[in-house]
Biopython code that builds the backbone (N, CA, C, O; Angstrom):
import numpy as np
from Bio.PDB.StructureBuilder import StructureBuilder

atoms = [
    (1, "UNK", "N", (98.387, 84.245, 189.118)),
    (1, "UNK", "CA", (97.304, 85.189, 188.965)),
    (1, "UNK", "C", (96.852, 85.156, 187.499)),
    (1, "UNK", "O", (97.615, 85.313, 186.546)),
    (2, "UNK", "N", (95.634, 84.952, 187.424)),
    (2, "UNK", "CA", (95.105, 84.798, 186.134)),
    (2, "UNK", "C", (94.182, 86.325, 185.426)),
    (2, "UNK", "O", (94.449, 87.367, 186.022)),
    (3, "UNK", "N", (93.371, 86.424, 184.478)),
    (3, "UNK", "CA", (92.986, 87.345, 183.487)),
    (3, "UNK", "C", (91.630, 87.552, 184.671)),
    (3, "UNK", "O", (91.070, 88.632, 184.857)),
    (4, "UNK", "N", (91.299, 86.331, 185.349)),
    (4, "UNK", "CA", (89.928, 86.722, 185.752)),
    (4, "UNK", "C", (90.141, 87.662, 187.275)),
    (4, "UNK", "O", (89.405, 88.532, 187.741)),
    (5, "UNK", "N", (91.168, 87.220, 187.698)),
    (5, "UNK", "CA", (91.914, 87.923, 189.130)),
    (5, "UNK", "C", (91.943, 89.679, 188.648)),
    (5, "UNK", "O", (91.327, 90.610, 189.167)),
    (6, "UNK", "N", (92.719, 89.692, 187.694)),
    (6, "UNK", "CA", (93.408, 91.050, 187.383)),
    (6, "UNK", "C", (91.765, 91.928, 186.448)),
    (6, "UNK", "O", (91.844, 93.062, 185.977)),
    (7, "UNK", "N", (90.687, 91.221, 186.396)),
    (7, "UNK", "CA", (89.640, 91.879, 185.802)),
    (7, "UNK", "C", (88.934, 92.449, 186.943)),
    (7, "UNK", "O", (88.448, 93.575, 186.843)),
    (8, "UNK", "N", (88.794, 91.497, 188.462)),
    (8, "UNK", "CA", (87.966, 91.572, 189.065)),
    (8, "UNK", "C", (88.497, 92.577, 190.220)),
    (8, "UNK", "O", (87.813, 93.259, 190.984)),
    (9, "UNK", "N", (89.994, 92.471, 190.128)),
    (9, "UNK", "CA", (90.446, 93.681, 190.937)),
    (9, "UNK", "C", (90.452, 94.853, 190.023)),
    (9, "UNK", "O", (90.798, 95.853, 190.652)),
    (10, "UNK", "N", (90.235, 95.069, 188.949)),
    (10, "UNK", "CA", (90.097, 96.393, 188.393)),
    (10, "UNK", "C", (88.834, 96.754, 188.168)),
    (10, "UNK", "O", (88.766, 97.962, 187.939)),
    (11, "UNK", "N", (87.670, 96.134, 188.133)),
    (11, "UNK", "CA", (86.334, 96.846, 187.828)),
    (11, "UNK", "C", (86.277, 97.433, 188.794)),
    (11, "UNK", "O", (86.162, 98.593, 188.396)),
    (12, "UNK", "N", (86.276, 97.456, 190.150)),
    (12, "UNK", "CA", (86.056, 98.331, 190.820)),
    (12, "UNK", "C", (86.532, 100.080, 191.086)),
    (12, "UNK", "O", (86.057, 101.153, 191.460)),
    (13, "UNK", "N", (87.954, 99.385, 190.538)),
    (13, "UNK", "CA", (88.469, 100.548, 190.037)),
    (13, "UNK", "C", (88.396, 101.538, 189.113)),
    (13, "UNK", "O", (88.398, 102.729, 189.424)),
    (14, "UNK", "N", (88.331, 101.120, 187.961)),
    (14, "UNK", "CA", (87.190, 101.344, 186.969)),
    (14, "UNK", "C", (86.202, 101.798, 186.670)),
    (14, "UNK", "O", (86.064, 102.429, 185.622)),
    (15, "UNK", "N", (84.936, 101.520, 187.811)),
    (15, "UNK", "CA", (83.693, 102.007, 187.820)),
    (15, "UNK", "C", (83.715, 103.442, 189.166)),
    (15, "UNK", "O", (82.859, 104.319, 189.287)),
    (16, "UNK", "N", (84.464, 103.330, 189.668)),
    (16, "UNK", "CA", (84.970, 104.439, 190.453)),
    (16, "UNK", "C", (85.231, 105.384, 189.711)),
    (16, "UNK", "O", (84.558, 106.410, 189.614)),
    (17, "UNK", "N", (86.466, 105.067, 188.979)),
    (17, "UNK", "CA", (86.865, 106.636, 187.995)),
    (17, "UNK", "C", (85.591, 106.967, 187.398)),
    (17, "UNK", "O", (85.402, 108.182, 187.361)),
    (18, "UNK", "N", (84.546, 106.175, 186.862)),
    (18, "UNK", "CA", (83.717, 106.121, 185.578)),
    (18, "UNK", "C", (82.672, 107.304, 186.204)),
    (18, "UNK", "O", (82.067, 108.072, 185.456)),
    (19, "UNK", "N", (82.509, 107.354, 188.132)),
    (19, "UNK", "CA", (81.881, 108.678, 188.666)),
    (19, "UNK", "C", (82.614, 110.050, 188.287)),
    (19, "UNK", "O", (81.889, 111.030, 188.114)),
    (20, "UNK", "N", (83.640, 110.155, 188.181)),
    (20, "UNK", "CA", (84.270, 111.271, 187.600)),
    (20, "UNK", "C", (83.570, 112.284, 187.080)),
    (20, "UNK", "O", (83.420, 113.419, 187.533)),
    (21, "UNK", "N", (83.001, 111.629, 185.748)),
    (21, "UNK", "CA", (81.951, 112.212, 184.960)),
    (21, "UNK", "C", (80.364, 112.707, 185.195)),
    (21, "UNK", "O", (79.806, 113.530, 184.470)),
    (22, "UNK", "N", (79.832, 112.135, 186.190)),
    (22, "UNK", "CA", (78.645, 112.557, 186.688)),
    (22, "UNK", "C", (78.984, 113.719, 187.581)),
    (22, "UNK", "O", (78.319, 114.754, 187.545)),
    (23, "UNK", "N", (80.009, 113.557, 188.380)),
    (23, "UNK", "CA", (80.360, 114.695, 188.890)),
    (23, "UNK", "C", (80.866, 115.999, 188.032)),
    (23, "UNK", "O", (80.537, 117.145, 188.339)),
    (24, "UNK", "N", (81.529, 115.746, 187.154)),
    (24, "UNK", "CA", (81.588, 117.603, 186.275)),
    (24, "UNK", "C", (80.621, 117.702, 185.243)),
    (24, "UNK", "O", (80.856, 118.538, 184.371)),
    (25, "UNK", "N", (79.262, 116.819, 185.125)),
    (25, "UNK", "CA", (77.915, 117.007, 185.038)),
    (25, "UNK", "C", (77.400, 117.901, 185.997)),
    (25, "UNK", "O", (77.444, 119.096, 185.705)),
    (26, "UNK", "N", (76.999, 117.623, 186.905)),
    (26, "UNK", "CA", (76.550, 118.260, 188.148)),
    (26, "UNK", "C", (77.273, 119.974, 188.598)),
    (26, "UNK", "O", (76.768, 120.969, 189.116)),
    (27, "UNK", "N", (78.453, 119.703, 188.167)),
    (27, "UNK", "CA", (79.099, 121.516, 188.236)),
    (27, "UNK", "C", (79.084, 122.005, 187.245)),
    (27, "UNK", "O", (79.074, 123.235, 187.222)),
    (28, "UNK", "N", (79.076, 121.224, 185.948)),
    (28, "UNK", "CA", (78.177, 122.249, 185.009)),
    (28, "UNK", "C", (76.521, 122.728, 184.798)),
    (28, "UNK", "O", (75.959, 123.757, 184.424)),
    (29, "UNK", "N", (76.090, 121.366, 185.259)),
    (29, "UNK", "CA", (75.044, 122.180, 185.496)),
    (29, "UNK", "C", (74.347, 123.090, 186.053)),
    (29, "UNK", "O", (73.438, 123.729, 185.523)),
    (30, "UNK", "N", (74.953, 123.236, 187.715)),
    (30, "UNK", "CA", (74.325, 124.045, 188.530)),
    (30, "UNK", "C", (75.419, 125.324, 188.166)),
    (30, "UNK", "O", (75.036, 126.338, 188.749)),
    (31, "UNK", "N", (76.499, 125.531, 187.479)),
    (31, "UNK", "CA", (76.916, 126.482, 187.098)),
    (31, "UNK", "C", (76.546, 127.510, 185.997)),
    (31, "UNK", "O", (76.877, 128.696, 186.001)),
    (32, "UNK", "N", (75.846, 126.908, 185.104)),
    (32, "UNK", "CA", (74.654, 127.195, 184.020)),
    (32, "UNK", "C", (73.437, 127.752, 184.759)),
    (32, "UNK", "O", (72.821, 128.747, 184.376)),
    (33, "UNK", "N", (73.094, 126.938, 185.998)),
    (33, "UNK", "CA", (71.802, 127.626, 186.103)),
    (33, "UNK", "C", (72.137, 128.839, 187.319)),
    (33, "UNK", "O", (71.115, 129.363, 187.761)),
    (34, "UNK", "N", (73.231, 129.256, 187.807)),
    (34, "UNK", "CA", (73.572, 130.394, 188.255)),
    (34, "UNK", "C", (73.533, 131.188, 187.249)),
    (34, "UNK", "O", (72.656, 132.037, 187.404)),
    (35, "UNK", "N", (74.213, 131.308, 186.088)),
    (35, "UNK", "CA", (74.672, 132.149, 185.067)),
    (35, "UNK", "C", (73.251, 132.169, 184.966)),
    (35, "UNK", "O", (73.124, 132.902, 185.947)),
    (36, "UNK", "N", (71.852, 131.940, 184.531)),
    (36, "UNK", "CA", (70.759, 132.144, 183.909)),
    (36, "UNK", "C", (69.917, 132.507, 184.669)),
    (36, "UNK", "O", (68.934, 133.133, 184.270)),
    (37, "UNK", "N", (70.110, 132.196, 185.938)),
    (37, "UNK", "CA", (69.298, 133.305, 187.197)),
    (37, "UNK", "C", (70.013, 134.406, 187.417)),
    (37, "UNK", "O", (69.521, 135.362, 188.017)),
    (38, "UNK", "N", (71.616, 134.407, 186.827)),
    (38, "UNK", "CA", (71.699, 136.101, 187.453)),
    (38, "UNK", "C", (71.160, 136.841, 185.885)),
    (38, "UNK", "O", (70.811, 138.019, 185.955)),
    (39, "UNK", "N", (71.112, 136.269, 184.749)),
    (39, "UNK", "CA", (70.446, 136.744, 183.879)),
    (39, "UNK", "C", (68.995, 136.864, 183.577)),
    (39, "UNK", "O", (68.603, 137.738, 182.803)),
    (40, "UNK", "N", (68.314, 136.169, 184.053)),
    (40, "UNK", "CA", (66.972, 136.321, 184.177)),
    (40, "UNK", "C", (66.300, 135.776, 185.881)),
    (40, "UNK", "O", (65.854, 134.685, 186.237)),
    (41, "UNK", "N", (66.416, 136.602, 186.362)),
    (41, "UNK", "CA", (65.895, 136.653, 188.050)),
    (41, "UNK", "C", (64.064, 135.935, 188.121)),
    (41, "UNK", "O", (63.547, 135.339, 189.067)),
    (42, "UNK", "N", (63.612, 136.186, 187.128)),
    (42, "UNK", "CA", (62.540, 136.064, 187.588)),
    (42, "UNK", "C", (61.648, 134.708, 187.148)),
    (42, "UNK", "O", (60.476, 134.362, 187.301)),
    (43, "UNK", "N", (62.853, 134.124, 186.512)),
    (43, "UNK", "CA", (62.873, 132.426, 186.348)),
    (43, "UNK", "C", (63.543, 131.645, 187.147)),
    (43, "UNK", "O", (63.709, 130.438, 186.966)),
    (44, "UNK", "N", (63.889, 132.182, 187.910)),
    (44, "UNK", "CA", (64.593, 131.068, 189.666)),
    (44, "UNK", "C", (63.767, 129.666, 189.813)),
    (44, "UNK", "O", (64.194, 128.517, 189.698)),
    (45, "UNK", "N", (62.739, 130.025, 190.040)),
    (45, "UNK", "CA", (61.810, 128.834, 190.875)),
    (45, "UNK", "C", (61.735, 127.708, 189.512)),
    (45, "UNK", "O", (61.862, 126.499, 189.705)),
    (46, "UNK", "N", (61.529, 128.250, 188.232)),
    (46, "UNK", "CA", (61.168, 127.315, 186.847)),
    (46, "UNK", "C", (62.731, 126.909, 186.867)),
    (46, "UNK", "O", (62.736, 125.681, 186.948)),
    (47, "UNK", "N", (64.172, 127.422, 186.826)),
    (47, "UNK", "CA", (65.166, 126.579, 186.607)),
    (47, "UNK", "C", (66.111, 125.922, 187.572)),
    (47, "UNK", "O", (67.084, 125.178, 187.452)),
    (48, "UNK", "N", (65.432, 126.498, 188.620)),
    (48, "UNK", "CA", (65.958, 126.053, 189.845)),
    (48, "UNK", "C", (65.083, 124.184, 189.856)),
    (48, "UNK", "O", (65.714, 123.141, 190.025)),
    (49, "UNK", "N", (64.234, 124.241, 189.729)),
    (49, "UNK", "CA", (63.733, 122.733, 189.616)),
    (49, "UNK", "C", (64.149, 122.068, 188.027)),
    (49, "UNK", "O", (64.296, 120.846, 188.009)),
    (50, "UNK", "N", (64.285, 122.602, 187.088)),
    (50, "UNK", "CA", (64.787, 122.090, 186.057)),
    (50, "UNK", "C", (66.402, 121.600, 186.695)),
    (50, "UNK", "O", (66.878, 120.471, 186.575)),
    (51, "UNK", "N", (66.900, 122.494, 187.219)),
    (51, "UNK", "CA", (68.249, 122.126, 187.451)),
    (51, "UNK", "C", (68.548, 120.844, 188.511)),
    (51, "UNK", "O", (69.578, 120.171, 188.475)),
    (52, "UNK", "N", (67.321, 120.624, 189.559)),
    (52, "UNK", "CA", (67.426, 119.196, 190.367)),
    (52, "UNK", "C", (67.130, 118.228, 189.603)),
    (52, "UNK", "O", (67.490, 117.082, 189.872)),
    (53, "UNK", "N", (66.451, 118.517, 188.566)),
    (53, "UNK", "CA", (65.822, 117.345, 187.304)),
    (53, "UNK", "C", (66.911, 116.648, 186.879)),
    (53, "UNK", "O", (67.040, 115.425, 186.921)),
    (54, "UNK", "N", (67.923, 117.679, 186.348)),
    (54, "UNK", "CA", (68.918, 117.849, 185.516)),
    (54, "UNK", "C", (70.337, 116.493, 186.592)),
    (54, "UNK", "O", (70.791, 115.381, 186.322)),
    (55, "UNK", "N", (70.509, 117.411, 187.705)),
    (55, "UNK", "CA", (71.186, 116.622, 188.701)),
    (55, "UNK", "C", (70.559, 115.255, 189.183)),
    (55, "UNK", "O", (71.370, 114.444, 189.629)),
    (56, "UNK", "N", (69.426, 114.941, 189.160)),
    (56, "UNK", "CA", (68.880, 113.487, 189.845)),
    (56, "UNK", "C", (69.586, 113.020, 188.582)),
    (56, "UNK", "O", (70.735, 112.618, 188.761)),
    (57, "UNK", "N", (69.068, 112.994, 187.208)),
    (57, "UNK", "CA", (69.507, 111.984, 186.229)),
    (57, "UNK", "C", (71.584, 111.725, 185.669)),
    (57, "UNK", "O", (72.266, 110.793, 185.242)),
    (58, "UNK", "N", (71.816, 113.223, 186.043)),
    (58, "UNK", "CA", (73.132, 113.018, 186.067)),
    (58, "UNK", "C", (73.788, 111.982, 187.389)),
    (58, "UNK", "O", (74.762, 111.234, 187.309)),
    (59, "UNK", "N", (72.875, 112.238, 188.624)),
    (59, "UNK", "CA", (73.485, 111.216, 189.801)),
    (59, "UNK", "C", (73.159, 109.906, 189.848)),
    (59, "UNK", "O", (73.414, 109.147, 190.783)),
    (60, "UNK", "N", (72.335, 109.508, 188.376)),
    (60, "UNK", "CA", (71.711, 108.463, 188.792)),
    (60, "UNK", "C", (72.607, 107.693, 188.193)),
    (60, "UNK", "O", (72.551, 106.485, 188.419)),
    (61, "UNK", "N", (73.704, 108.254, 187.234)),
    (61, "UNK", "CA", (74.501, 107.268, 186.587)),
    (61, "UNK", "C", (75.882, 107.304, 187.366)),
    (61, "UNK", "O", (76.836, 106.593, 187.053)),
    (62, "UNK", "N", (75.883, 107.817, 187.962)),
    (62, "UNK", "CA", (76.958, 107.601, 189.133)),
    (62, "UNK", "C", (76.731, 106.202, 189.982)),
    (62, "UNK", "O", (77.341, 105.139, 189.870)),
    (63, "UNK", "N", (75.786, 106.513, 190.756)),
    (63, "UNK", "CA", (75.206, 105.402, 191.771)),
    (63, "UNK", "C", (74.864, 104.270, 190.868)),
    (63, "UNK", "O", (74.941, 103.173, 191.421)),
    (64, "UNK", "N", (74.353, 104.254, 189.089)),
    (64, "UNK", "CA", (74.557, 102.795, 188.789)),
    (64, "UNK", "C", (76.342, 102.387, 189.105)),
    (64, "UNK", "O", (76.839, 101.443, 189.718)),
    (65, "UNK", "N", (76.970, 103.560, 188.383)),
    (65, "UNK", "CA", (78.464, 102.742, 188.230)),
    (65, "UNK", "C", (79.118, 102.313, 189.452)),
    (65, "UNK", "O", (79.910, 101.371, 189.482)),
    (66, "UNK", "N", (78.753, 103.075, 190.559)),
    (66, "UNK", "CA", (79.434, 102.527, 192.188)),
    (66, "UNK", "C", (79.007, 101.370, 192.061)),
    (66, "UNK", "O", (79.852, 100.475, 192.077)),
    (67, "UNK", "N", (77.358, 100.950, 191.869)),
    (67, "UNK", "CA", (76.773, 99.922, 192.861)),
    (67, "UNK", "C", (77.445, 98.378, 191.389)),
    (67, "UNK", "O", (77.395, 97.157, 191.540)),
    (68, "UNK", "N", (77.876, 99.026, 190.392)),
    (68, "UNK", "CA", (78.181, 98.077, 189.397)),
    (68, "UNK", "C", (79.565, 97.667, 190.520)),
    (68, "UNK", "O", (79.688, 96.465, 190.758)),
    (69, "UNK", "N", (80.469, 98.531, 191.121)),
    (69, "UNK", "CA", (81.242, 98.126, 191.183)),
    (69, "UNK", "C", (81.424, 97.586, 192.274)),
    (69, "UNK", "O", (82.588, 97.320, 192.573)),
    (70, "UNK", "N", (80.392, 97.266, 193.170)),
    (70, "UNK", "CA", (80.846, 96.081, 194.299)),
    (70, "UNK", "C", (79.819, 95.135, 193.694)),
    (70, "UNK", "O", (78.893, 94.871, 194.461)),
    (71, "UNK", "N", (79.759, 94.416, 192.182)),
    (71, "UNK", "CA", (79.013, 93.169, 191.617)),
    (71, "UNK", "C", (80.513, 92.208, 191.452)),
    (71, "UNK", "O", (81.389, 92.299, 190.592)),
    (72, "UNK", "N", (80.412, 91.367, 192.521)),
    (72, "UNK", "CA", (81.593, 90.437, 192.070)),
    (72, "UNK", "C", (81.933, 89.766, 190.991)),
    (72, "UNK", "O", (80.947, 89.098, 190.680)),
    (73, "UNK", "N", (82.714, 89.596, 190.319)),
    (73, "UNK", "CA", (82.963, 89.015, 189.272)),
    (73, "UNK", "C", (84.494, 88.181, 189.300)),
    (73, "UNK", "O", (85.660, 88.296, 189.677)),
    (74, "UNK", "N", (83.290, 87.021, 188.418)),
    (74, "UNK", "CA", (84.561, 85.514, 188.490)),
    (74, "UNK", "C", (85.600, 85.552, 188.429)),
    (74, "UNK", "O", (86.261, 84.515, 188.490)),
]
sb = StructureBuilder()
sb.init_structure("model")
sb.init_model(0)
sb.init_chain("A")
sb.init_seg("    ")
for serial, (resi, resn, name, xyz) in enumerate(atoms, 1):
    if name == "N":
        sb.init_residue(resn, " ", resi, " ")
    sb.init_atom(name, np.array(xyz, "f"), 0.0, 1.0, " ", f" {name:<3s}", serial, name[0])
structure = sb.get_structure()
């Protein structure tokens, strides 16, 4: 078993953990924007769409790192 074997069975692994982080993105964020609608009620609709804004770009680096990790490598 060589360096390129033991690389190519770990990126996947690798880019798996690397979702970790988009995910306690996403619960902080929508946990922030609870805390700021029960503090200001009558900004729901303005941070309630800031907050899907917020989540598309945090999920989008998730779904790069999955889809990195079924890219085969030598």
């Amino acid at each position: 078993m060589n360096l390129a074997d033991v690389t190519g069975h770990l990126a996947p692994l690798a880019f798996g953990i690397a979702t970790i982080g988009p995910a306690i993105g996403v619960g902080i964020v929508v946990g922030k924007t609870v805390e700021s609608v029960a503090r200001q009620p009558e900004l729901q609709g303005r941070l309630t769409g800031l907050m899907f804004l917020g989540i598309a770009f945090t999920e989008a680096l998730a779904f790069i790192a999955i889809a990195v990790g079924f890219i085969p490598f030598p």
